[in-house]
N, C-alpha and C positions, 0 to 999 in steps of 0.2 A: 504494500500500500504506500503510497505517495507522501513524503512525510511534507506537513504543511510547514510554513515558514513563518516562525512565529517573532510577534516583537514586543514588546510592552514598555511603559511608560515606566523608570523606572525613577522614582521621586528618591529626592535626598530622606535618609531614612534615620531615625532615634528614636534608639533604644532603651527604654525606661518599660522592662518588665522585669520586674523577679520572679522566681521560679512562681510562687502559689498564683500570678497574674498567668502566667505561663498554663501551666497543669490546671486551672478553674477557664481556660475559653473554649466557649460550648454553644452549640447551636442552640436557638433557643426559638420553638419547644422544643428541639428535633428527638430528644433525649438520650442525647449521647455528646461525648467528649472529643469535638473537633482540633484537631490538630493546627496552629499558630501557621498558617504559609507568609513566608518571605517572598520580598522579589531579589532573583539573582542575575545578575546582566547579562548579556551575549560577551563573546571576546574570544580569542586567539590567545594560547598559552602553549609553551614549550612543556608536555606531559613527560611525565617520568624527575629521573635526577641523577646525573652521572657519577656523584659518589656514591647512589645505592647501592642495594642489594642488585644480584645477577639482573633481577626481573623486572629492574626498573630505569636498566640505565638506555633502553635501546629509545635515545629521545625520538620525538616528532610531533610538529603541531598541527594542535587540534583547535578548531575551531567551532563555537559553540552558540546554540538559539539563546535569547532567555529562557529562564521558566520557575518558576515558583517550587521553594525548597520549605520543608518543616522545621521551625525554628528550633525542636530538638526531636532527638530519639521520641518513638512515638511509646508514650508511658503504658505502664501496667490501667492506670485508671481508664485512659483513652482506647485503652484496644478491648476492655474487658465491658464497657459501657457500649462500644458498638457491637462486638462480639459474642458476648453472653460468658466469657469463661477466662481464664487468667493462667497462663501453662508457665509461669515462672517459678524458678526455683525460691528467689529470694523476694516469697509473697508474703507472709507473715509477720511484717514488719509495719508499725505504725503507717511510716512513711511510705510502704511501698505502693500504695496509688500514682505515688508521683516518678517512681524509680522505672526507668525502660523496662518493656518488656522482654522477654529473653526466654529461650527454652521454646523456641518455634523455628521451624522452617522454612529454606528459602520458599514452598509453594503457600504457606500458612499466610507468606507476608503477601505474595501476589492478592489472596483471598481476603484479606484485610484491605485491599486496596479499590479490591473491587465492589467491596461489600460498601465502602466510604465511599466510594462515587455513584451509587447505585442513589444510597440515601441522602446526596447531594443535589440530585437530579441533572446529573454527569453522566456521559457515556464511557464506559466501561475501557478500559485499557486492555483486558487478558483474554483470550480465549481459549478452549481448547482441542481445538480443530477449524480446519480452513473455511467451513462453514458458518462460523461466530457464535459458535454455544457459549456462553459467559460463562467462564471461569467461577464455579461456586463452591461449599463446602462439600460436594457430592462428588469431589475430580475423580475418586474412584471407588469402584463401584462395591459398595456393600462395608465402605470403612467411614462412620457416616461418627466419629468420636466428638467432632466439636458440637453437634444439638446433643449432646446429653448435658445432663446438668452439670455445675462444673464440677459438685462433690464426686459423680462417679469417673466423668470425662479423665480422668490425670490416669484411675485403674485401669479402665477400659481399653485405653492407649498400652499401656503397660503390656495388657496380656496378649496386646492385639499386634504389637511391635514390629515383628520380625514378617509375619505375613504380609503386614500390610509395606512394608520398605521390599519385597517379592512384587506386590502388585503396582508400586511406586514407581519401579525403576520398570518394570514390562510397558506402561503408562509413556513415560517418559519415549522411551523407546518407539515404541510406537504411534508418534504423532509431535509429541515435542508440545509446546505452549506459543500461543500465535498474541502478537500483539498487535492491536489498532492502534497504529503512530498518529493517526488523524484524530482520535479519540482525546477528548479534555478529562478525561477521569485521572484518577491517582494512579501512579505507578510508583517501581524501584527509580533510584537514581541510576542512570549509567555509572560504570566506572570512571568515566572521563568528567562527568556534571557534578560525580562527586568530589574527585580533586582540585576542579576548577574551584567549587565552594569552600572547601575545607584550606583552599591557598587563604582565601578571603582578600580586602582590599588591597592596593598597592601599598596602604601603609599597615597592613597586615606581612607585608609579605617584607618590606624595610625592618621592621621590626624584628622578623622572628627569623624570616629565610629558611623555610622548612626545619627549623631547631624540633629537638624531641616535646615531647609534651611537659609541663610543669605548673602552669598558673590555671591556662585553658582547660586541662584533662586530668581524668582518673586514669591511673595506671599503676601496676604492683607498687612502686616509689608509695600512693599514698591512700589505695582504695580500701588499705583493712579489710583485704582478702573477700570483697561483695562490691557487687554497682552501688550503686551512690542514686538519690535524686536529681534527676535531670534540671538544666538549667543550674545550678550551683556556684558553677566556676567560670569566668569569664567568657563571654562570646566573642565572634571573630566584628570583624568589620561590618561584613553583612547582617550580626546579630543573631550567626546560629552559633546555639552551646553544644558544647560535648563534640567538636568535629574530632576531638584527639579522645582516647579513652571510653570511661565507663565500657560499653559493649560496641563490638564490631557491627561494623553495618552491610547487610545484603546489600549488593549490587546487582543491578539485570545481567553482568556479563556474565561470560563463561571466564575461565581462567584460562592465557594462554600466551606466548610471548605475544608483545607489541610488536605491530609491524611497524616497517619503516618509513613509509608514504605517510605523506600529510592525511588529514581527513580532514572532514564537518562532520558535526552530531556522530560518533561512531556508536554504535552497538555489539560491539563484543566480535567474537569470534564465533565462525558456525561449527567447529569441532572444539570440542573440548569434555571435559569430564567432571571437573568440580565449579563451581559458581563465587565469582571474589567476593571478599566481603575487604572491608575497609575502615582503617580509624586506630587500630588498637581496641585493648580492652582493659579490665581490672585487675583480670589476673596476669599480662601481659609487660612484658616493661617498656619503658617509656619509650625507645627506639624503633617498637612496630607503631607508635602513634601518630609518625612523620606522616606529612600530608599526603607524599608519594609511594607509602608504604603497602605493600599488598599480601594481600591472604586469600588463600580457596580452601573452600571445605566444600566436601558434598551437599545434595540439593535435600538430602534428607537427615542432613547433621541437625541436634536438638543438645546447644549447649548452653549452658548457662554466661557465659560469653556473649554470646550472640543475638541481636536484638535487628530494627531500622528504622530507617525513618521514609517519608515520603518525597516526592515530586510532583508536580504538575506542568503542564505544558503554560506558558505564560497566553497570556487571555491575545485571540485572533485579532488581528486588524478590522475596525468595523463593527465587532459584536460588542465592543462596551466591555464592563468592569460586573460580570457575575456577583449574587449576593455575599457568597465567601470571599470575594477581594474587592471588595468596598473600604477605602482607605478608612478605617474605622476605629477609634479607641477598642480592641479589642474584648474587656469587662464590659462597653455598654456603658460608659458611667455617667451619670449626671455629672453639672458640676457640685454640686450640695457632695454628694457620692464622692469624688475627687478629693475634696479639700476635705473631710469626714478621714478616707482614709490615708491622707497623706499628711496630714498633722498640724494644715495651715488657719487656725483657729480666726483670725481674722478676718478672711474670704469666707468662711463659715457664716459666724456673725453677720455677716452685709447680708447672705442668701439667705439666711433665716430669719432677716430684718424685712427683707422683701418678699417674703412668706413662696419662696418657690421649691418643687421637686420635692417636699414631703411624702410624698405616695409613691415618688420611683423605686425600681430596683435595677439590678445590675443584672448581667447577663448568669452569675450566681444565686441571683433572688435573695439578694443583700439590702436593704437599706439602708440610708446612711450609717444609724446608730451600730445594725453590722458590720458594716464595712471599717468602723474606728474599731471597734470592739476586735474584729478579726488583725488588727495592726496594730496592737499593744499602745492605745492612745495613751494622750494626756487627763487625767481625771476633769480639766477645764471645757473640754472636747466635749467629753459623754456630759457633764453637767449640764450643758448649752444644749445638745440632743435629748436629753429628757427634759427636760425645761420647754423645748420645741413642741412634746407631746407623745416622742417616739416608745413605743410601749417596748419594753427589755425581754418578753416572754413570744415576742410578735414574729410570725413566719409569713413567708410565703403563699398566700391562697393555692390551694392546691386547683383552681380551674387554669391557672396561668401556666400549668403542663410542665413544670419541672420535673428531671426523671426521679430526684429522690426531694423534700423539699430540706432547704439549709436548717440547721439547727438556728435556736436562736441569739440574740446579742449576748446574753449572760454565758453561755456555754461556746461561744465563740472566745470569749474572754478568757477564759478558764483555757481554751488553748494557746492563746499569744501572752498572756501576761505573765510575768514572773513572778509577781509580787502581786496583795489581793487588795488595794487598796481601788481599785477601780470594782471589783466584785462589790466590798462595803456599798460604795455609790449604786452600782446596781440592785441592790437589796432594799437599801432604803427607798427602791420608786416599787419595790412590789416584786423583782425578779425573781424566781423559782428556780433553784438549781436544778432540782428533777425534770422541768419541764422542757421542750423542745427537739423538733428534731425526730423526723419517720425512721431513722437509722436505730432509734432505740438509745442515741446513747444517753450519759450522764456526766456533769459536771464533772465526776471524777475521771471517767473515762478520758472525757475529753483535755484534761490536763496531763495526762500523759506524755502529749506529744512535748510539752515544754518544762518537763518536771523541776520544782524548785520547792525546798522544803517549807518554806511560808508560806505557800499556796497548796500545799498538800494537807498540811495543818488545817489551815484557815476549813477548807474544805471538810474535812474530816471531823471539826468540832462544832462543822454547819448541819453537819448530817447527824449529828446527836441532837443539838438544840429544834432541830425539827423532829425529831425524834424519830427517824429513820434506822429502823431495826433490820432492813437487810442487808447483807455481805455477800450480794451476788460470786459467782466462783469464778474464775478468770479475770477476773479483778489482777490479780498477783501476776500472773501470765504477761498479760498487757504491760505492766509495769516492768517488770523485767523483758521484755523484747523494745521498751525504752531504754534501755541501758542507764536506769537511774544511781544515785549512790546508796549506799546500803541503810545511810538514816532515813529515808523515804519509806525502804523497806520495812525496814521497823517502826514507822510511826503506824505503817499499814495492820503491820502483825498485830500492834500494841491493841488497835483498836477492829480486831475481831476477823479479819481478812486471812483466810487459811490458804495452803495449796488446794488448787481444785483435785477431784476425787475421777477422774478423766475414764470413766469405766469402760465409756463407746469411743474413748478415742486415748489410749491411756499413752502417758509420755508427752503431752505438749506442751505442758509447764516445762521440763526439763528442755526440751527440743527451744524451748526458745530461748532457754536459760546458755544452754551449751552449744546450740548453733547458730549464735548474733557474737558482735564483737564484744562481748562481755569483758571486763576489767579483772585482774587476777584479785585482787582485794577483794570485791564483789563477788566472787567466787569462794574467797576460803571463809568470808563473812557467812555464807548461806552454808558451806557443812559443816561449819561449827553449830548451826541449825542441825543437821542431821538430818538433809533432805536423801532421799533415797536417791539410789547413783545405777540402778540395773534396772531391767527389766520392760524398756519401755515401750509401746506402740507393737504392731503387729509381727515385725523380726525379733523382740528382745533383745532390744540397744541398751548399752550402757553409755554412762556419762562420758567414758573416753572415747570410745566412737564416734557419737558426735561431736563433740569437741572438736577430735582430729581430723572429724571432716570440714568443717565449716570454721572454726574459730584459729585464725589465724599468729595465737597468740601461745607460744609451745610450755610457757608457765602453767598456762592451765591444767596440761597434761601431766608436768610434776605433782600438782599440785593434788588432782584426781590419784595419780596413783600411789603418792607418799598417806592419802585416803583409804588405800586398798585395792585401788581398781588393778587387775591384771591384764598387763597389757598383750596378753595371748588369747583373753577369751575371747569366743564366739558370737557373734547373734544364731539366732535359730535356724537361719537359711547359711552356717558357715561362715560366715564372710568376718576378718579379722578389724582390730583398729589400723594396724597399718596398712593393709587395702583402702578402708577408708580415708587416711589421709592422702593417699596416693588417686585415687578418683577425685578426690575434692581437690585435687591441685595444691597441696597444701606441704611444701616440701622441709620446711621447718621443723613438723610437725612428725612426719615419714621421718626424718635425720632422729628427730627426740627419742620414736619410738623405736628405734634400732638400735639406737645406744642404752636403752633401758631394757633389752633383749626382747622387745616386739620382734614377733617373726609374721609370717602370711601362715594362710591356712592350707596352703598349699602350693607347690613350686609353679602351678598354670597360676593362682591365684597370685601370686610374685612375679611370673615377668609380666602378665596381662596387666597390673597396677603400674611396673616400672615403663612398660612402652607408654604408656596414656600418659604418666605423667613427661617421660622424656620429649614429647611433644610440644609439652605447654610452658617448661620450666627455660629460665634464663641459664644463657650457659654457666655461667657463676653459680648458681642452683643445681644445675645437673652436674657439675663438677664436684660439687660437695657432696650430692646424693650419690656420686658413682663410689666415691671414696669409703662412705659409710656401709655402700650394696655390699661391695666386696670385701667389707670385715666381715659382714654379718655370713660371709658363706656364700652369697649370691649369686649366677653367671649373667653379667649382662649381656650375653648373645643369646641365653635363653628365650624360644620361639614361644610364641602364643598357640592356639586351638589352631589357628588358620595360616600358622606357618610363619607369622609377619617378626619380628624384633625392633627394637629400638633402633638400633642401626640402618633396616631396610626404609622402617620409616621413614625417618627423620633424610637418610639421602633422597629418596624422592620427593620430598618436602620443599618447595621451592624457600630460600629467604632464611635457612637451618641452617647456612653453613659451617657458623661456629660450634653450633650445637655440637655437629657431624667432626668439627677436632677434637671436641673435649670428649667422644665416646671412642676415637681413635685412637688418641693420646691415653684415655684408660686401658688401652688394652681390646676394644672390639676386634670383631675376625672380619675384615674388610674381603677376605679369597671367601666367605663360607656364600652360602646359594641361600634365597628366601621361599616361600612357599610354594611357587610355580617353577621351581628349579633354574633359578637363574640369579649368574652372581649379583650380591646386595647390589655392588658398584656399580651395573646397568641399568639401576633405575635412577640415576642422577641426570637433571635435564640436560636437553642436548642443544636448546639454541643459548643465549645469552648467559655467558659466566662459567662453561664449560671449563674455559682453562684454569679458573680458580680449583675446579674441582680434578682436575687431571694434576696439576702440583698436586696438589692433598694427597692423590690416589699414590701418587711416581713415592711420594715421600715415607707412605708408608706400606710401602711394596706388595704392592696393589700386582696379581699375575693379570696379564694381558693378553694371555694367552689361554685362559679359561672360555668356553662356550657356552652358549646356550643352550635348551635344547633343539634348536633347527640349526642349529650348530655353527651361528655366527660368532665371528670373538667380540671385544670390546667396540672398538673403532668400527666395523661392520655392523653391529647395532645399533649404534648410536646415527649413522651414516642413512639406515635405510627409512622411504619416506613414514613411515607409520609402524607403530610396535604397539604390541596387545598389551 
């Protein structure tokens, strides 16, 4: 199809959003959480970078339409509001509404893109077939996981895995996914729309000059081992966050070398195998965060890594500025609404002197008295708003079609404010902690997010003087998956708040106790409590388990097992703490428990955790991990169920290279054969950066004269046009 030629009007642009402005713009009624589009310009750039990696130094310019990019990662809240369901690992967290989403597939995100354009009243970008069947949750036939509810959708997937990644790739195979270029719907970004944006302006690029990630991004340096909320860390020029870090981002391409002709608009390559993804990530270091830096993973990889964001084509010549890019205050705000939430008491005063915007709300169905309340006001502020008439108990009419409606001012308060001195004021006009808010929750709940022990007090001796005798159970849970400090804790304990008694879902208290970035203090505080440390949930995890999977902090694990935990035992399906921290990416953790005689549960269950992690760890990590494998007994050329090692890996791995010395320089069998009989050494790429890896090979006396089996040598396979 004819790709149209697109241009847009691109205004001088400032950016004055913080993240919760960010994560709360929402169509409105549509009821769902639209994604923030930017405009990004057309232009010509020299793509790649010649002191990359092999894969990115082959330059050539590309030349590019405008088109409209999402101002971040598209969140857990935004994809699970249009979606119906939330497949991230790191969901259980206060803040994870706001946190990308992750633990989805490149087709899951094409399906989220279509499902967003559909409800836009946009034409569809994906097909799948040449006949324009829209791309929907049904790509294949009889795996139908994301309409079920989401409590069963995560099992279901689970047991359903392995068949449906059989019918995935048959799918795939036969027919491919067709895109309408003419189409104004949502899509992936290309590879190329993506590095153009992630360069950002010219004085994006003066400043930083493809430097690693550090102010802008999350990356191993400072993620505490989980993504982050998006929006957090500084945006580029254009005003998108997160172009470095938190989670890699799908791209439409295939992976495959750059050719060397210039282009426009390119689209990937028609042969290829795995799908790029772009940006870095959390668990990553900072050096895959370069703007020119690249990654492919398979089209039905599901890691907690990996999340994306969207694109649009920029609005056609002629047709005008669609409802979604209407240059618009984003929130919807009044000015009353404005100056309320941004602290300017004087501009206040004049609009509530000229009696205007009393009855507005925002595109969150805030009112003003919300809107200060939600942004930790001035007690002068909310005085002047109750004074005005604004009731502190007041929601949203629910015929105004909001998907869930907002709590109200008092329990908005109770999330932004540290100190209760604005609650007082709300109390004295009539405010009700309990009240507010279809979500169910309560003033205590909702202080969670900002805990501070005045405010937990205050609270807690509100809920006696009204005489409130319940001690709902997950109370404790919440609190600790805030990562509070331990005198919160105990002012909780003190006044009647137990662990909950989790019989239908047992271990979730601990699971959020042991797999958030929890504080070692905070930790030997609670089993001085004498919380129970085994048994949890439906494998029978213990508290080192988790731990070692998710908590990035290797004191904890002393500290559990100077407690007693053994770091050999089992859960109920076999599976060790050190496999655990070894699937969690967690190599600190894998180093601790081998030095504390953690072994595996079995020698497949030991290289299958060392290949996974040798994939993800920085080479400074894998080096220290090789050094530990092999006290513990280890062989690092040890194969998997399906023949593969660490070593065959990581050499076919484009952008590994160093990885692939430090498992040489330990000692790998660079002559041994991988799972289809052919040496490791043959499957290193063969267009750009070859000679980097032929030194490598010559130096550590790599036979060259080893075959395949159709019985080609080195240089002969790498030479011929196509290998299986």
């Amino acid at each position: 199809m004819m790709r149209h030629k697109l241009k847009c009007k691109i205004a001088g642009l400032v950016i004055f959003c913080l993240a919760s402005s960010l994560a709360a713009a929402q169509d409105k009624p549509g009821g769902f959480e639209a994604p923030l589009m930017l405009a990004i310009p057309g232009g010509s750039f020299s793509m790649g970078w010649a002191a990359g990696e092999a894969d990115e130094r082959n330059l050539r310019t590309v030349s590019l339409s405008p088109f409209l990019m999402s101002a971040t990662e598209i969140s857990q809240g935004q994809f699970e509001s249009l979606m119906g369901y939330n497949p991230s690992r790191f969901r259980a967290q206060a803040d994870s509404p706001r946190r990308p989403v992750e633990m989805l597939s490149w087709l899951d995100a094409l399906m989220y893109c279509n499902e967003l354009s559909i409800r836009q009243g946009l034409s569809p970008a994906y097909y799948k077939n040449a006949e324009l069947s829209v791309l929907f949750n049904d790509y294949v036939e009889g795996f139908d996981w994301h309409r079920l509810p989401p409590a069963q959708a995560r099992e279901y997937y689970r047991r359903k895995a392995d068949d449906a990644m059989m019918r995935y790739d048959f799918f795939i195979a036969s027919g491919g996914i067709f895109i309408d270029s003419s189409a104004q719907g949502y899509r992936l970004p290309t590879e190329a729309q993506w590095e153009w944006a992630a360069l950002g302006t010219q004085e994006d690029r003066a400043a930083a000059s493809k430097a690693p990630a550090g102010e802008a991004g999350w990356t191993r340096l400072d993620s505490k081992g989980r993504s982050n909320p998006v929006a957090l860390k500084k945006p580029n020029g254009y005003g998108l966050f997160d172009m470095q870090g938190n989670v890699w981002e799908w791209c439409w391409d295939g992976y495959a070398a750059y050719p060397r002709q210039a282009q426009s608009d390119p689209t990937g390559p028609l042969k290829f195998e795995k799908y790029v993804v772009r940006g870095g990530s959390w668990a990553f270091p900072p050096d895959s965060a370069r703007p020119s830096a690249r990654m492919a993973f398979g089209s039905f990889s599901y890691l907690s890594e990996l999340g994306f964001r969207v694109t649009r084509p920029a609005p056609r010549a002629g047709h005008g500025l669609d409802a979604a890019e209407k240059p618009r205050d984003q929130l919807l705000r009044t000015p009353l609404i404005a100056a309320a939430e941004e602290g300017q008491a004087d501009i206040l005063k004049r609009i509530l002197k000229a009696g205007g915007g009393l009855n507005a709300r925002d595109a969150r169905g805030y009112d003003a008295l919300s809107a200060a309340c939600a942004s930790n006001p001035s007690v002068e502020i909310v005085r002047e708003l109750l004074a005005a008439g604004f009731d502190p108990n007041a929601q949203a009419p629910a015929e105004l079609g909001y998907r869930s409606r907002p709590p109200s001012a008092y329990l908005l308060a109770c999330k932004s404010n540290p100190e209760p001195a604005i609650l007082e004021v709300l109390s004295a006009s009539g405010a009700k902690p309990s009240e507010g808010g279809d979500w169910g929750l309560t003033a205590l709940s909702q202080a969670r997010a900002n805990p501070s022990k005045p405010m937990i007090a205050y609270l807690l001796n509100r809920l006696d003087a009204d005489g409130v005798k319940e001690r709902p159970a997950g109370v404790l849970r919440e609190f600790v998956s805030a990562t509070p400090s331990h005198e919160i804790l105990e002012l909780l304990y003190a006044k009647g708040f137990k662990e909950p008694d989790w019989r239908g879902s047992p271990g979730e208290f601990h699971r959020a106790l042991f797999s958030s970035n929890q504080s070692s203090a905070l930790v030997a505080h609670l089993l001085k409590r004498g919380i129970s440390l085994r048994d949890y949930g439906f494998y029978k995890e213990n508290a080192l388990m988790l731990a070692a999977e998710a908590n990035p902090n290797p004191e904890i694990l002393a500290l559990l097992i100077k407690a007693g935990q053994n770091p050999n035992e089992r859960n109920s399906a076999g599976k060790s703490a050190l496999a655990y921290a070894l699937n969690g990416n967690q190599p600190a953790n894998a180093i601790t428990l081998l030095k504390q005689g953690g072994r595996a549960a079995s020698k497949l269950e030991a290289c299958e955790g060392f290949v996974f992690a040798a994939m993800k760890l920085s080479s400074a990590e894998l080096a220290e991990l090789c050094i530990e494998w092999k006290k513990a007994g280890y062989d690092i050329d040890e194969p998997t169920a399906n023949g593969k090692t660490a070593l065959s890996d990581i050499i076919s791995s484009p952008g590994l290279i160093e990885s692939l010395r430090v498992l040489l320089e330990a000692g790998a069998k660079l002559n041994s054969y991988d799972g289809g009989g052919r040496p490791v050494f043959f499957g290193a790429p063969r267009a750009n950066g070859i000679d980097d890896y032929l030194r490598l090979f010559r130096k550590h006396k790599a036979d060259f004269s080893l075959r395949e089996a159709e019985g080609r040598d080195f240089f002969q396979y790498i030479d011929a046009p196509s290998n299986p």
